[in-house]
Each structure stands twice: as C-alpha cells, then as structure tokens.
C-alpha positions in Angstrom: 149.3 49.9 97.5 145.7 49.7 99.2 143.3 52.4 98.5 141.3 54.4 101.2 138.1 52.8 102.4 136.6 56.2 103.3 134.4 57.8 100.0 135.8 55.3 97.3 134.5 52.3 99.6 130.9 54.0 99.6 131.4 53.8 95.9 132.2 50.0 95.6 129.6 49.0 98.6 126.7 51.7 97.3 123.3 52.3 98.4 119.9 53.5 95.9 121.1 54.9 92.3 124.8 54.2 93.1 124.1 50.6 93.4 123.2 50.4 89.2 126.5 51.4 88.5 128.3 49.7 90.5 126.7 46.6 89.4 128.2 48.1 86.0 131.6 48.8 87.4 132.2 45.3 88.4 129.7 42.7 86.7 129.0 43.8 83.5 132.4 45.1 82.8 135.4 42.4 81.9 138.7 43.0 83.7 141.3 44.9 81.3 143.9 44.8 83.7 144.7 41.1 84.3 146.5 41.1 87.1 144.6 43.6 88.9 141.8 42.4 91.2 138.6 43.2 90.6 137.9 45.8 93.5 140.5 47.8 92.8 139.4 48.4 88.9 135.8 49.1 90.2 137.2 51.5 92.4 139.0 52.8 89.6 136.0 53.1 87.5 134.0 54.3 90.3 136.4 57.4 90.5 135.7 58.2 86.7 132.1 57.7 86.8 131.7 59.8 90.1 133.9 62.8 88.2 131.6 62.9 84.9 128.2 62.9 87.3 129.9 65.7 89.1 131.0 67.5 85.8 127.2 67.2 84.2 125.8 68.2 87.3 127.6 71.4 88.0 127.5 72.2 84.3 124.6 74.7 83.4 122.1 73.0 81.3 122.6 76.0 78.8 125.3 78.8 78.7 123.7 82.5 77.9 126.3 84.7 76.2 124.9 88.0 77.9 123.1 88.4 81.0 120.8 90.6 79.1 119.6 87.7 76.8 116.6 86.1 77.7 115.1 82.9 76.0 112.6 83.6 73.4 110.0 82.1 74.0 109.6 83.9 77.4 110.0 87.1 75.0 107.5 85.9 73.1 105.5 85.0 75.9 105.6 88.9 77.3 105.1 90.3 74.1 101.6 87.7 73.6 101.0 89.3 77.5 100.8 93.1 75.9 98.8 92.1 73.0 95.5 91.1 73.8 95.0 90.2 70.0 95.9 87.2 68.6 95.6 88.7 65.0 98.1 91.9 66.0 100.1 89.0 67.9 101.0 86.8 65.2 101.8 90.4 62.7 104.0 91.6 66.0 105.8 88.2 66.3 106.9 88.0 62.1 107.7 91.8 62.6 110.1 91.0 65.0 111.0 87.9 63.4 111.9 89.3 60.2 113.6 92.4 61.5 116.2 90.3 64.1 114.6 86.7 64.7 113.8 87.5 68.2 117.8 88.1 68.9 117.8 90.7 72.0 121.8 91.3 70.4 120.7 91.6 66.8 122.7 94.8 65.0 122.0 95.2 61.3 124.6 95.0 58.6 125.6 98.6 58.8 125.4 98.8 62.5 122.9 101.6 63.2 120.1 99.5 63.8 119.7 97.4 67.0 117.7 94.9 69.1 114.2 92.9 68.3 112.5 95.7 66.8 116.0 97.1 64.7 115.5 101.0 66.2 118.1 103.3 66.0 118.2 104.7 69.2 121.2 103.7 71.0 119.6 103.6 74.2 117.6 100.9 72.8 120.5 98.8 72.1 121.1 99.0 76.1 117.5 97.4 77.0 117.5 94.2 78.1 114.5 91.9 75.6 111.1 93.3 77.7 111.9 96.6 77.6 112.1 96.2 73.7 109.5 94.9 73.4 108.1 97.6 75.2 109.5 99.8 73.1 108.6 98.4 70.3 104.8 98.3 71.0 104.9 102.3 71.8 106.7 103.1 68.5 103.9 101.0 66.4 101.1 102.6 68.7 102.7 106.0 67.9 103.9 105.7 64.4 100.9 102.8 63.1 98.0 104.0 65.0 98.9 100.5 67.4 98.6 98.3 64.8 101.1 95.6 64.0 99.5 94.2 61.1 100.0 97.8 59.2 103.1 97.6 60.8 104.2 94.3 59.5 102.3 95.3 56.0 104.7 98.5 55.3 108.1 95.9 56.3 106.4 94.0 54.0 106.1 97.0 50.9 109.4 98.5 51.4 111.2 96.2 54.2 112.0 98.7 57.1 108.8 99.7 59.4 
C-alpha cells in the first residue's frame, strides 16, 4: 500500500527545524521492522513526531483552575505597586502569607474566612486577587492606622489581624 506524498512527503523531504528530525527519523534510528523500507517507517515516525509537537504546542504552558486566579507574583507585584514602603511591603507580604499564602481561593478551616487577606465578608470571597488586595490595604489603613507592620505584629500576638 503506498502512502500519500502530499503533507507526509514534506515530512520525509523537510526544510529548516524539520530537517533535524528527520535526519533522526531515518539515520540515527535502526529499522525495527525488517522488512519494511526505510521511507515508509520514517514516514511513520514522522506522523508520531508531528502529533506530539502539535499536542505540546496547543497545550497551555499552565492550566489555572479559576479564571479568577491570578499568578502570584503579579499579586505581589500590585500589592509592592500600593505600598510605597518596602518596610510595610515585606510586613503586608508575610501577612498575607501567613493568613492564605497568597491563595486568591484560600477559605479557612471553618469556612467563614476567605481570600488573601482571610475577611469574612462574603463579598470578598467574590473578588478576583487585586481587588483583595485592595481590600485588604483599606481594612489595615482603617482598623491599623495603615500600617502593616502593626498589622502583621497583632497576627503575630494572637494569630488573626
């Protein structure tokens, strides 16, 4: 039976990056079919290497389980943006470490307390990570005069702030 000569033949006769592997395919490569000529296993081979390229290409680099979650260090990155010191910036970050390790989804064992900054609003819980953050800051501003540090210091004394 003779294969097509249409995309598979581009494949055995390749030009730039193609041409590496096809050097692979049928060089480098003994034949494990015997009987088979060598053309028709490289085009074989050819097929298998073309599907896993085109499998790692269309697969996202990383899967997010919520549209909502962003990475952290662009969290961090906004949070650093609304704190001009780096002193309340490092107290803000193990805050928000300690109380959900940066985890936008984070809910507490008993399930009242939710997002970065473990508030119990549940509208909170509906933010997406900025507006947390956002949040977050105007609680501390409100509640510890806008300081993270005494902020972080009272987690620190009786482990809720």
């Amino acid at each position: 039976m003779k294969l097509s000569t249409g995309f598979i033949h581009r494949c055995v006769k390749p030009v730039g990056i193609a041409q590496d592997y096809a050097w692979y395919l049928t060089t480098l490569v003994p034949s494990t079919r015997g009987s088979e000529p060598v053309s028709r296993i490289a085009r074989s081979r050819c097929l298998v290497v073309l599907a896993v390229l085109y499998v790692m290409a269309m697969t996202p680099a990383y899967a997010t389980k919520d549209v909502k979650q962003a990475s952290i260090d662009s969290l961090k990155l906004y949070a650093h943006s609304r704190i001009i010191s780096e002193i309340q910036y490092n107290c803000f970050n193990k805050l928000i470490t300690k109380e959900s390790n940066w985890r936008v989804e984070a809910i507490n064992p008993n399930g009242n307390h939710f997002g970065l900054g473990q508030m119990r609003n549940t509208k909170y819980r509906n933010l997406d990570g900025y507006r947390m953050i956002d949040w977050s800051l105007r609680y501390i501003a409100h509640r510890y005069n806008g300081s993270s540090c005494i902020a972080f210091a009272h987690w620190q004394k009786h482990g809720w702030h």
